[in-house]
C-alpha atoms as one frame of an Amber mdcrd trajectory, in Angstrom:
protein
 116.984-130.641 125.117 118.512-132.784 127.285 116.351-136.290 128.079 117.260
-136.377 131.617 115.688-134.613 133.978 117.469-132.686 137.016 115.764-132.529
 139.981 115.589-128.919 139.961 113.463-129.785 137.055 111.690-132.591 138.729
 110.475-130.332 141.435 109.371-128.086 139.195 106.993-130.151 137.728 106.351
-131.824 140.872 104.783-128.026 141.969 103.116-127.828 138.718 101.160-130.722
 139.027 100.637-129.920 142.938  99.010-126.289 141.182  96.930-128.305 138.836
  95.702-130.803 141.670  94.537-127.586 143.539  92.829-126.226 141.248  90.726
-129.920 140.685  91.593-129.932 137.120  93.508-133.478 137.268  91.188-135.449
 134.783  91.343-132.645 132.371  95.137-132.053 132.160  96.072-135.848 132.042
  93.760-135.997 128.926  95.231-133.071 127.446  98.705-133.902 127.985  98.054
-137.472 126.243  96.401-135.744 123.587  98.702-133.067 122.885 101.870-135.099
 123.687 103.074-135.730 119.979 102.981-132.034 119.468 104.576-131.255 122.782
 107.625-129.371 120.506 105.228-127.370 118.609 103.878-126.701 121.679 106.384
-125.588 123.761 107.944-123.015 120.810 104.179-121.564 120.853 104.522-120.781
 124.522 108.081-118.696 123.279 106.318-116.843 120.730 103.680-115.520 122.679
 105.600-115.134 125.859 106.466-111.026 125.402 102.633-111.072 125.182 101.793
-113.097 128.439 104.337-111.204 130.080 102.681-108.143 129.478  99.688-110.417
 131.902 101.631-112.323 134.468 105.018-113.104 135.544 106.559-115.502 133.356
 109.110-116.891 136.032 108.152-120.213 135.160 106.483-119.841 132.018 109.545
-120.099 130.446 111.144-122.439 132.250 107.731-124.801 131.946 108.094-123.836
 127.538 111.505-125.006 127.714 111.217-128.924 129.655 107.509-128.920 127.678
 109.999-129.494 124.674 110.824-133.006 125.710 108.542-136.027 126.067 110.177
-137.066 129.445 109.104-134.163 131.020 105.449-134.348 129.755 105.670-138.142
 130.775 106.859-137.226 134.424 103.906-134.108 134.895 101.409-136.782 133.655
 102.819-139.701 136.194 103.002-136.900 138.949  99.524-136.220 138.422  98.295
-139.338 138.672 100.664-140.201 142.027  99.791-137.175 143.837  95.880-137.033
 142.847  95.907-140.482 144.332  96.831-139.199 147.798  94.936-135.643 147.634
């Protein structure tokens, strides 16, 4: 994938983190994105093998979209920074 982020993509991630701040869980997913960033890759082809069983669950608008940019370290790098900007302010 592509290192550079759009900012279609930016604002994606930007609502993500805005989801995650909502639901108080900021501490939790920083630590869990800096844990699991080496295996961000294996992570993100995970979330493509079970998607035709989430889907069966939920929409998977964005659960795609989120498996794809979870593929590269920038994007993990930019959720984690968002976090920690927005849960500043909230």
């Amino acid at each position: 994938m592509n290192q550079n982020l759009t900012i279609d993509d930016k604002n994606f991630l930007t609502k993500i983190a805005k989801k995650i701040i909502e639901l108080k869980l900021v501490t939790p997913a920083i630590f869990f994105l800096e844990m699991a960033k080496p295996l961000n890759f294996i992570g993100s082809q995970t979330m493509v093998f079970f998607g035709p069983i989430v889907s069966a669950f939920v929409k998977t608008d964005g659960y795609y979209r989120a498996a794809e940019l979870f593929e590269s370290n920038v994007s993990v790098e930019f959720l984690i920074s968002e976090l920690e900007r927005l849960g500043k302010n909230g």
